[in-house]
N, C-alpha and C positions, 0 to 999 in steps of 0.2 A: 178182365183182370186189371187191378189195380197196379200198377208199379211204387213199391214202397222204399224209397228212397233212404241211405245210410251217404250221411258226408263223412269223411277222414278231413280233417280240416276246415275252419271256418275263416278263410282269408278272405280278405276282399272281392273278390270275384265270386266269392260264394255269396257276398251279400250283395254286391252290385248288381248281379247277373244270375247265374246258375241257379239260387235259391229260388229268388223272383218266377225265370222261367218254369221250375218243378212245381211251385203253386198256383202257375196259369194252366200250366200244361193239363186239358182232359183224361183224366187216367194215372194222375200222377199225386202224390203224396211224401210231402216231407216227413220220413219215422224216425229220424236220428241223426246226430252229429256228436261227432266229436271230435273233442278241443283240447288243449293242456288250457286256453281260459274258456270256462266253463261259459260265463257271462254270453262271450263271443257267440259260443254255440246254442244258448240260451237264443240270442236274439234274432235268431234264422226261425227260431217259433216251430221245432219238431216238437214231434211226440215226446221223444226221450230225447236226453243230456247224457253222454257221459265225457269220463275224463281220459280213456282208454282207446286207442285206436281198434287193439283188439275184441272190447266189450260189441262192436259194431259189425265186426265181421263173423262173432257168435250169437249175434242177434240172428234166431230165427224167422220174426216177422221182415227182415232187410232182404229185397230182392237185387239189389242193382246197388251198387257203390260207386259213389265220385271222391275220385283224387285228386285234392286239391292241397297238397303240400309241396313245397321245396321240390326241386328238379331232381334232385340225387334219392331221394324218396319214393321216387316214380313204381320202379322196377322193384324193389321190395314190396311196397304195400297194394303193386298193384298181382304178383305173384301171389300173395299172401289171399286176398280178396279171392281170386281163382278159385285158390286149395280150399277155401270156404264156401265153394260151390255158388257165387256171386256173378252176378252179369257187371260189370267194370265201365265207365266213362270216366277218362283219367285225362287229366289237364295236358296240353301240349306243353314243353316238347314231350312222346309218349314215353320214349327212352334218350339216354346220353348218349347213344351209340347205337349200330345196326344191330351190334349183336346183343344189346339188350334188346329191341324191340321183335330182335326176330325169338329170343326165349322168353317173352311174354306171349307173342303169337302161338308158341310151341305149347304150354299151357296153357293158353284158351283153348285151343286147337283140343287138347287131351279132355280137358273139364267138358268141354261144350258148351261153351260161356261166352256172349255177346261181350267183342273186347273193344272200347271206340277210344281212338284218339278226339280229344273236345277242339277238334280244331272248327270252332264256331263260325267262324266265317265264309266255309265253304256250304255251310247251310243256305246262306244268305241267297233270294233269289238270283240277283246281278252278280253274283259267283259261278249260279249254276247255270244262267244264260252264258255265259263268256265261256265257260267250260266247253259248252255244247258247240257255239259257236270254233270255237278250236276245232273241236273233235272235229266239226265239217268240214275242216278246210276253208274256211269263208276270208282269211288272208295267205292263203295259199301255204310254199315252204316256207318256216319260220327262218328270217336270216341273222336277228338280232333280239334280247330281249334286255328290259331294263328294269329291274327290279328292286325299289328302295323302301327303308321303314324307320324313319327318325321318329323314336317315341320318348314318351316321359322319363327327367331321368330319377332313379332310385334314391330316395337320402340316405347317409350316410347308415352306413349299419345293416341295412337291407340284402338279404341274404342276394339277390341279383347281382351285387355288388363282389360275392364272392365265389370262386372257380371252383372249391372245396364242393359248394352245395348245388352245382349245374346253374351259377348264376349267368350273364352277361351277356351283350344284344344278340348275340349270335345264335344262341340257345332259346333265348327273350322274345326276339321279334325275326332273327334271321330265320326261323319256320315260314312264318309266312310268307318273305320274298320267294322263300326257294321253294315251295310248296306254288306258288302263284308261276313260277317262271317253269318249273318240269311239269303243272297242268299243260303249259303249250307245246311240247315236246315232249306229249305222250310219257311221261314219267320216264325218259330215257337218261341214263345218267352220262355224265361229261366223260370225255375222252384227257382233258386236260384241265390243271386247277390250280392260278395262284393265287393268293391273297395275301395282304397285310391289314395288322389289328394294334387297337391302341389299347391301354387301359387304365383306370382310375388313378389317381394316385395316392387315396385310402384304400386300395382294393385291389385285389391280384385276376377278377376278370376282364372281359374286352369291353370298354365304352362303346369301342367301334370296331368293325370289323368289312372290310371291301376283297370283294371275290370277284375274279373275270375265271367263267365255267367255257370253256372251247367243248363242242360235240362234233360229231360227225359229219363231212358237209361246211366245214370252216361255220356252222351257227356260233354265236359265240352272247352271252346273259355274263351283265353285269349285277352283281347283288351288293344292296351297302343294308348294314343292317346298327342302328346306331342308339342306344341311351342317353342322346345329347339333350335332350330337352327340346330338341327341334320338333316339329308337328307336321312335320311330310311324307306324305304315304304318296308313292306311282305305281302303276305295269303298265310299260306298254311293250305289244308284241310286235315286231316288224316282221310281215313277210314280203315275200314276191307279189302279193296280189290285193296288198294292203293292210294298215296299222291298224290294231286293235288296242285301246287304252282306256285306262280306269284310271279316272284323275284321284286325286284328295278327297277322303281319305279310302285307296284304294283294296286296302285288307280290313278295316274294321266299320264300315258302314251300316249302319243299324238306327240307332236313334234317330237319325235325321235322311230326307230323302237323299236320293242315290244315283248317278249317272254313268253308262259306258259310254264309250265311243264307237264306234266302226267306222275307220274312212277308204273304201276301196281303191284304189288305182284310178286314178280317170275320173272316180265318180264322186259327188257329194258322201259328205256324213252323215249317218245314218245315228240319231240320236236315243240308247234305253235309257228310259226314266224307271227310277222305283222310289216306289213310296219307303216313309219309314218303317219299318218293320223289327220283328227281332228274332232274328237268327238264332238264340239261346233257346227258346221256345220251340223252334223249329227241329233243332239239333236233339233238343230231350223227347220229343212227338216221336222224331224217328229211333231213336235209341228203345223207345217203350214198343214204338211197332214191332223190332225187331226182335224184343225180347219176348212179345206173345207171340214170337214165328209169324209175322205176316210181312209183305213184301214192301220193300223200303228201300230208298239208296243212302246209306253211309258214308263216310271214309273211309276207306277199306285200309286193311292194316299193311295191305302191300302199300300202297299210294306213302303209308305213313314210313315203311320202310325205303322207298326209294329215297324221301325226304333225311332221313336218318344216316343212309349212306352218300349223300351227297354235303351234308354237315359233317360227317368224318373225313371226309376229300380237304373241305374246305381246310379244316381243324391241323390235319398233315402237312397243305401246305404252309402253313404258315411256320414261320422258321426258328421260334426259339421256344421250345418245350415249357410249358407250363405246369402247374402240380394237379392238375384237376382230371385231364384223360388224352395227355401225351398231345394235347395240342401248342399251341403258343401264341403271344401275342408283341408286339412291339415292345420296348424298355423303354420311349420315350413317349411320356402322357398327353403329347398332344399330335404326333405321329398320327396319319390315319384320318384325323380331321376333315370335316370337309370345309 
């Protein structure tokens, strides 16, 4: 079976990446996009063009849909794809909120429809060793975690920019920290959670946003998650029995080769190397397996909700209400900085 792919969106990531990987990917086929510019969705090179988000999800030859629009979007078009009897890979973050992602799970659950968060990175092989490497205990009790992602920042005008549309780093790139730090801690969520957040000052989301998460057992994971224009990506896990660390660039490693760390107690470093590879490709291979029912490991849509509910923690604590989803962020634009 071929997987015949329908994009909702032709942003950049659909053409840097996602697009790319569905025409390498064996078994996969680009059949449609669509754009409000048409051009845009032209130049992904499907089958069909339209101008209509809905022309895509009554397209009968479309097995499988990627959402790739605006944050606030998510949970609409990814419901809507559902009810169209659609298999869904929708861009992180999956929802604004726990209880958006838990009533997209709810309808998929009902449809019987492969529902994936595109959280692309945890495809990536040196994702999935560091995982496993967890899962064994190979540094023992986790006592500390460090989790940061200073990424590009948005020009002016860009919907990241603003709270309305699920823009700003927390939503942006704070998935990843906090998706990389509750892989170490069995997806268990904080017992306790304060943060403070800055934000633009053309723009009513967070530039930046820093969280100290306490769990059970006084663990305690720092997340900075930021739109400064800085280019520093960490994890490292501290336990009892030794650090595990993923240097620069820690969550989006792909293009270029790749390094963990492992350094036990007592003992030398233990050095994984990986080559360059791409995760994107890897991520749609598995979404297509799953949709011709053959066995595969995904993101699981729990993993994406503990993720979700731990971004609402974070959002609560911060202290001055914002207009976007009862979160807040600092009043002074350069607050939060690092």
């Amino acid at each position: 079976m071929t997987v015949r792919w329908g994009f909702l969106g032709a942003g950049s990531i659909a053409h840097s990446s996602v697009g790319p990987a569905v025409r390498a990917a064996v078994g996969h086929t680009l059949h449609a996009v669509a754009a409000r510019d048409e051009r845009r969705a032209a130049a992904l090179r499907p089958a069909r063009v339209y101008r209509h988000y809905e022309q895509v999800l009554t397209d009968p030859d479309v097995d499988a849909v990627y959402v790739c629009l605006h944050n606030r979007a998510h949970v609409t078009q990814v419901g809507a794809a559902l009810r169209h009897g659609k298999h869904v890979l929708c861009e992180k973050p999956l929802g604004l909120t726990a209880a958006e992602v838990a009533a997209m799970t709810t309808e998929a659950t009902a449809a019987r429809r492969v529902l994936v968060e595109a959280a692309w990175n945890r495809w990536h092989p040196r994702t999935r060793t560091v995982e496993t490497l967890l899962a064994a205990g190979e540094v023992g009790r986790v006592e500390r975690v460090v989790a940061r992602f200073h990424g590009a920042s948005p020009p002016p005008g860009n919907y990241r920019r603003r709270a309305a549309l699920g823009g700003g780093a927390l939503w942006d790139v704070g998935c990843y920290a906090v998706a990389g730090a509750l892989s170490a801690l069995d997806w268990r969520q904080p017992t306790e959670v304060t943060a403070t957040a800055a934000r633009w000052e053309d723009g009513d989301a967070d530039v930046t946003t820093r969280a100290r998460l306490t769990f059970d057992a006084g663990t305690t994971v720092d997340v900075v998650a930021a739109l400064d224009g800085r280019d520093d990506q960490l994890l490292e896990v501290h336990g009892e029995a030794g650090v595990l660390r993923l240097p620069h660039p820690a969550f989006t490693a792909g293009a270029a080769p790749a390094t963990a760390l492992l350094t036990p107690r007592g003992a030398a470093t233990r050095v994984f190397d990986y080559p360059a590879t791409d995760p994107y490709r890897l991520m749609v291979e598995a979404f297509g397996a799953a949709v011709r029912g053959e066995g595969t490991w995904l993101v699981s849509l729990a993993e994406s909700a503990a993720v979700a509910r731990t971004l609402d923690a974070i959002r609560a604590a911060l202290a001055v209400p914002d207009r976007a989803a009862g979160a807040g962020v600092s009043p002074r634009p350069g607050a939060g900085r690092p």
